[in-house]
Phi, psi and omega in degrees: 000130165292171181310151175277171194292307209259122181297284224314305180292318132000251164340295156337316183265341158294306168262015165292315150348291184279016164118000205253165181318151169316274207318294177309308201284008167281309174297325185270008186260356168111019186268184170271101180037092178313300159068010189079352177284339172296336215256287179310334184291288168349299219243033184278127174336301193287330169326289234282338169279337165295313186288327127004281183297340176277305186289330165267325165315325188263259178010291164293336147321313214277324164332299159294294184329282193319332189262342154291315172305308181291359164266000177265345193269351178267145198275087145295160174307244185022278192312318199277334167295316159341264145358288183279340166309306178282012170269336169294303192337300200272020171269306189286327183302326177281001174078007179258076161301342182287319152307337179289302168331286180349290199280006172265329148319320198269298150328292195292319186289317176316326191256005209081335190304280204250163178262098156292133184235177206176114175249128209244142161127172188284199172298116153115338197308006210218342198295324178303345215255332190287333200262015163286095206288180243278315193301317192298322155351271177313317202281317165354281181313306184326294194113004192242012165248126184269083171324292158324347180246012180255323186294307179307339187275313201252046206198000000 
């Protein structure tokens, strides 16, 4: 359905459209002391089909508007390699290799290339997992070796 004919009712259904009460939106659309006629104005077939048609138009906008952010607001590996490529881009044109090598690193773990590994605990702390026979092995894996009462017997 096109804009009504008549601005004021236009307007008028525009702004119920936008939330506002019969009563205001009679006044702000330029009639004069409502008096119940916004209410009767309010519920005439063509209003009331405008306003509608103004209320999913706008839905739909609002609709779209969320779905376009939400592909922009999403993280993928992709974007985020992306991403670090042009923070290498822009480190080496700036002389800072040690940033560049990062984000390049940073490339590879994102892609697979490479596995950061990390070994956390002191010097020796670990040395029980060497002395573990193949069964005790499967139970680890298992999940069915009580570590802590094992460190503790051989120790």
């Amino acid at each position: 359905m096109p804009a009504l004919k008549n601005p004021r009712l236009e307007r008028f259904s525009q702004l119920l459209a936008s939330g506002k009460t019969p009563t205001i939106a009679y006044t702000e659309a330029g009639y004069r002391c409502p008096n119940g006629n916004s209410c009767r104005l309010s519920q005439r077939e063509d209003v009331a089909a405008r306003v509608q048609e103004i209320t999913r138009e706008m839905f739909e906008r609002e609709r779209a508007t969320a779905t376009v952010a939400a592909e922009r607001a999403a993280v993928t590996r992709q974007s985020l390699i992306e991403k670090a490529e042009e923070i290498r881009e822009a480190a080496m044109e700036a002389g800072q290799f040690s940033a560049a090598t990062a984000a390049l690193r940073e490339v590879a773990v994102l892609a697979g290339l490479r596995i950061e590994r990390l070994e956390r605990g002191g010097p020796g702390e670990f040395d029980w997992v060497e002395k573990l026979s193949t069964d005790q092995l499967k139970s680890l894996v298992d999940g069915t070796l009580d570590i802590t009462s094992f460190i503790e017997t051989k120790h």
